[in-house]
C-alpha positions as CSV (number, residue, x, y, z in Angstrom):
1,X,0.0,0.0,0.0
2,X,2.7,2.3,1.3
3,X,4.7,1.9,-1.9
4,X,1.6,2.5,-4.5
5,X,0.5,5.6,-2.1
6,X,4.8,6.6,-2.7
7,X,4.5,6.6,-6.4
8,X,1.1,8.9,-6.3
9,X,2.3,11.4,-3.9
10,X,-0.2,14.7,-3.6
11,X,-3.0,12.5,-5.3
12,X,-6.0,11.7,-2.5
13,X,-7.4,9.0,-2.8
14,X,-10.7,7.5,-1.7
15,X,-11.2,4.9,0.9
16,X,-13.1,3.0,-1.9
17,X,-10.7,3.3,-4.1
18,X,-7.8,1.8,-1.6
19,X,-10.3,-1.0,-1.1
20,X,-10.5,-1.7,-4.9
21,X,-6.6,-1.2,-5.0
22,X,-5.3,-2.9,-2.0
23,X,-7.7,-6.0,-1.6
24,X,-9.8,-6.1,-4.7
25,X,-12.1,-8.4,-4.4
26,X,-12.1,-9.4,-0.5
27,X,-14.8,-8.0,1.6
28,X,-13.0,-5.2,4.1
29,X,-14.8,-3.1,6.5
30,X,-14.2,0.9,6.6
31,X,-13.2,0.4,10.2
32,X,-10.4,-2.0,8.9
33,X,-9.0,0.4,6.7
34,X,-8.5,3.0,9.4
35,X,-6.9,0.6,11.4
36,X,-4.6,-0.4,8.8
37,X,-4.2,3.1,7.9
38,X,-3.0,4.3,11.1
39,X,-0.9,1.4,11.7
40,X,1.0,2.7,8.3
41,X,1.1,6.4,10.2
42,X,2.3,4.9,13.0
43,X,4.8,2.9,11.4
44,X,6.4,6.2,9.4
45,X,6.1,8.7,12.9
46,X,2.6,10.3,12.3
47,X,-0.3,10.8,14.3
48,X,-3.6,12.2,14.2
49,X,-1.9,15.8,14.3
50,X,1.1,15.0,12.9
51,X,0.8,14.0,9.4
52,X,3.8,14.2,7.6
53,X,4.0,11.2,5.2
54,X,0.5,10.2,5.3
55,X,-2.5,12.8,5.8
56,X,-5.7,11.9,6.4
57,X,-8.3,13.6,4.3
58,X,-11.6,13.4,6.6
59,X,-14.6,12.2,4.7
60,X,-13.0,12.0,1.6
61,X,-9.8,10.2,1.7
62,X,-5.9,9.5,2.0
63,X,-3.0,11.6,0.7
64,X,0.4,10.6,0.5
65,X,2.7,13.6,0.8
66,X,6.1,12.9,2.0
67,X,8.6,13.9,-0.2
68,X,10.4,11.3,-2.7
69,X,14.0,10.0,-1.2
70,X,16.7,9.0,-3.3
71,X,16.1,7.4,-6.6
């Protein structure tokens, strides 16, 4: 997830639509993707007001905004 969200910096992008990317198919609640959404925020130093890398976009979606590093 972390790696798609990388390559799409600046571009939000629905909870829907991370369901359709990320596990297709399999049935996943929206409470499920919080979880595994602040688990990814955790992992990288954020928090519900720091939001550095990923930033949560409230009713609407996710953003990943960190800046690129290295190649």
């Amino acid at each position: 997830m972390l790696a798609d969200r990388a390559t799409n910096a600046g571009r939000m992008v629905s909870r829907e639509e991370l369901i359709d990317e990320v596990w297709g198919t399999r049935l996943v609640t929206a409470a499920a993707v919080s979880s595994r959404i602040r688990s990814a925020q955790a992992a990288t130093g954020d928090d519900g007001k720091r939001q550095a890398v990923i930033r949560t976009v409230h009713g609407r979606g996710f953003e990943f905004v960190a800046e690129p590093v290295g190649d």
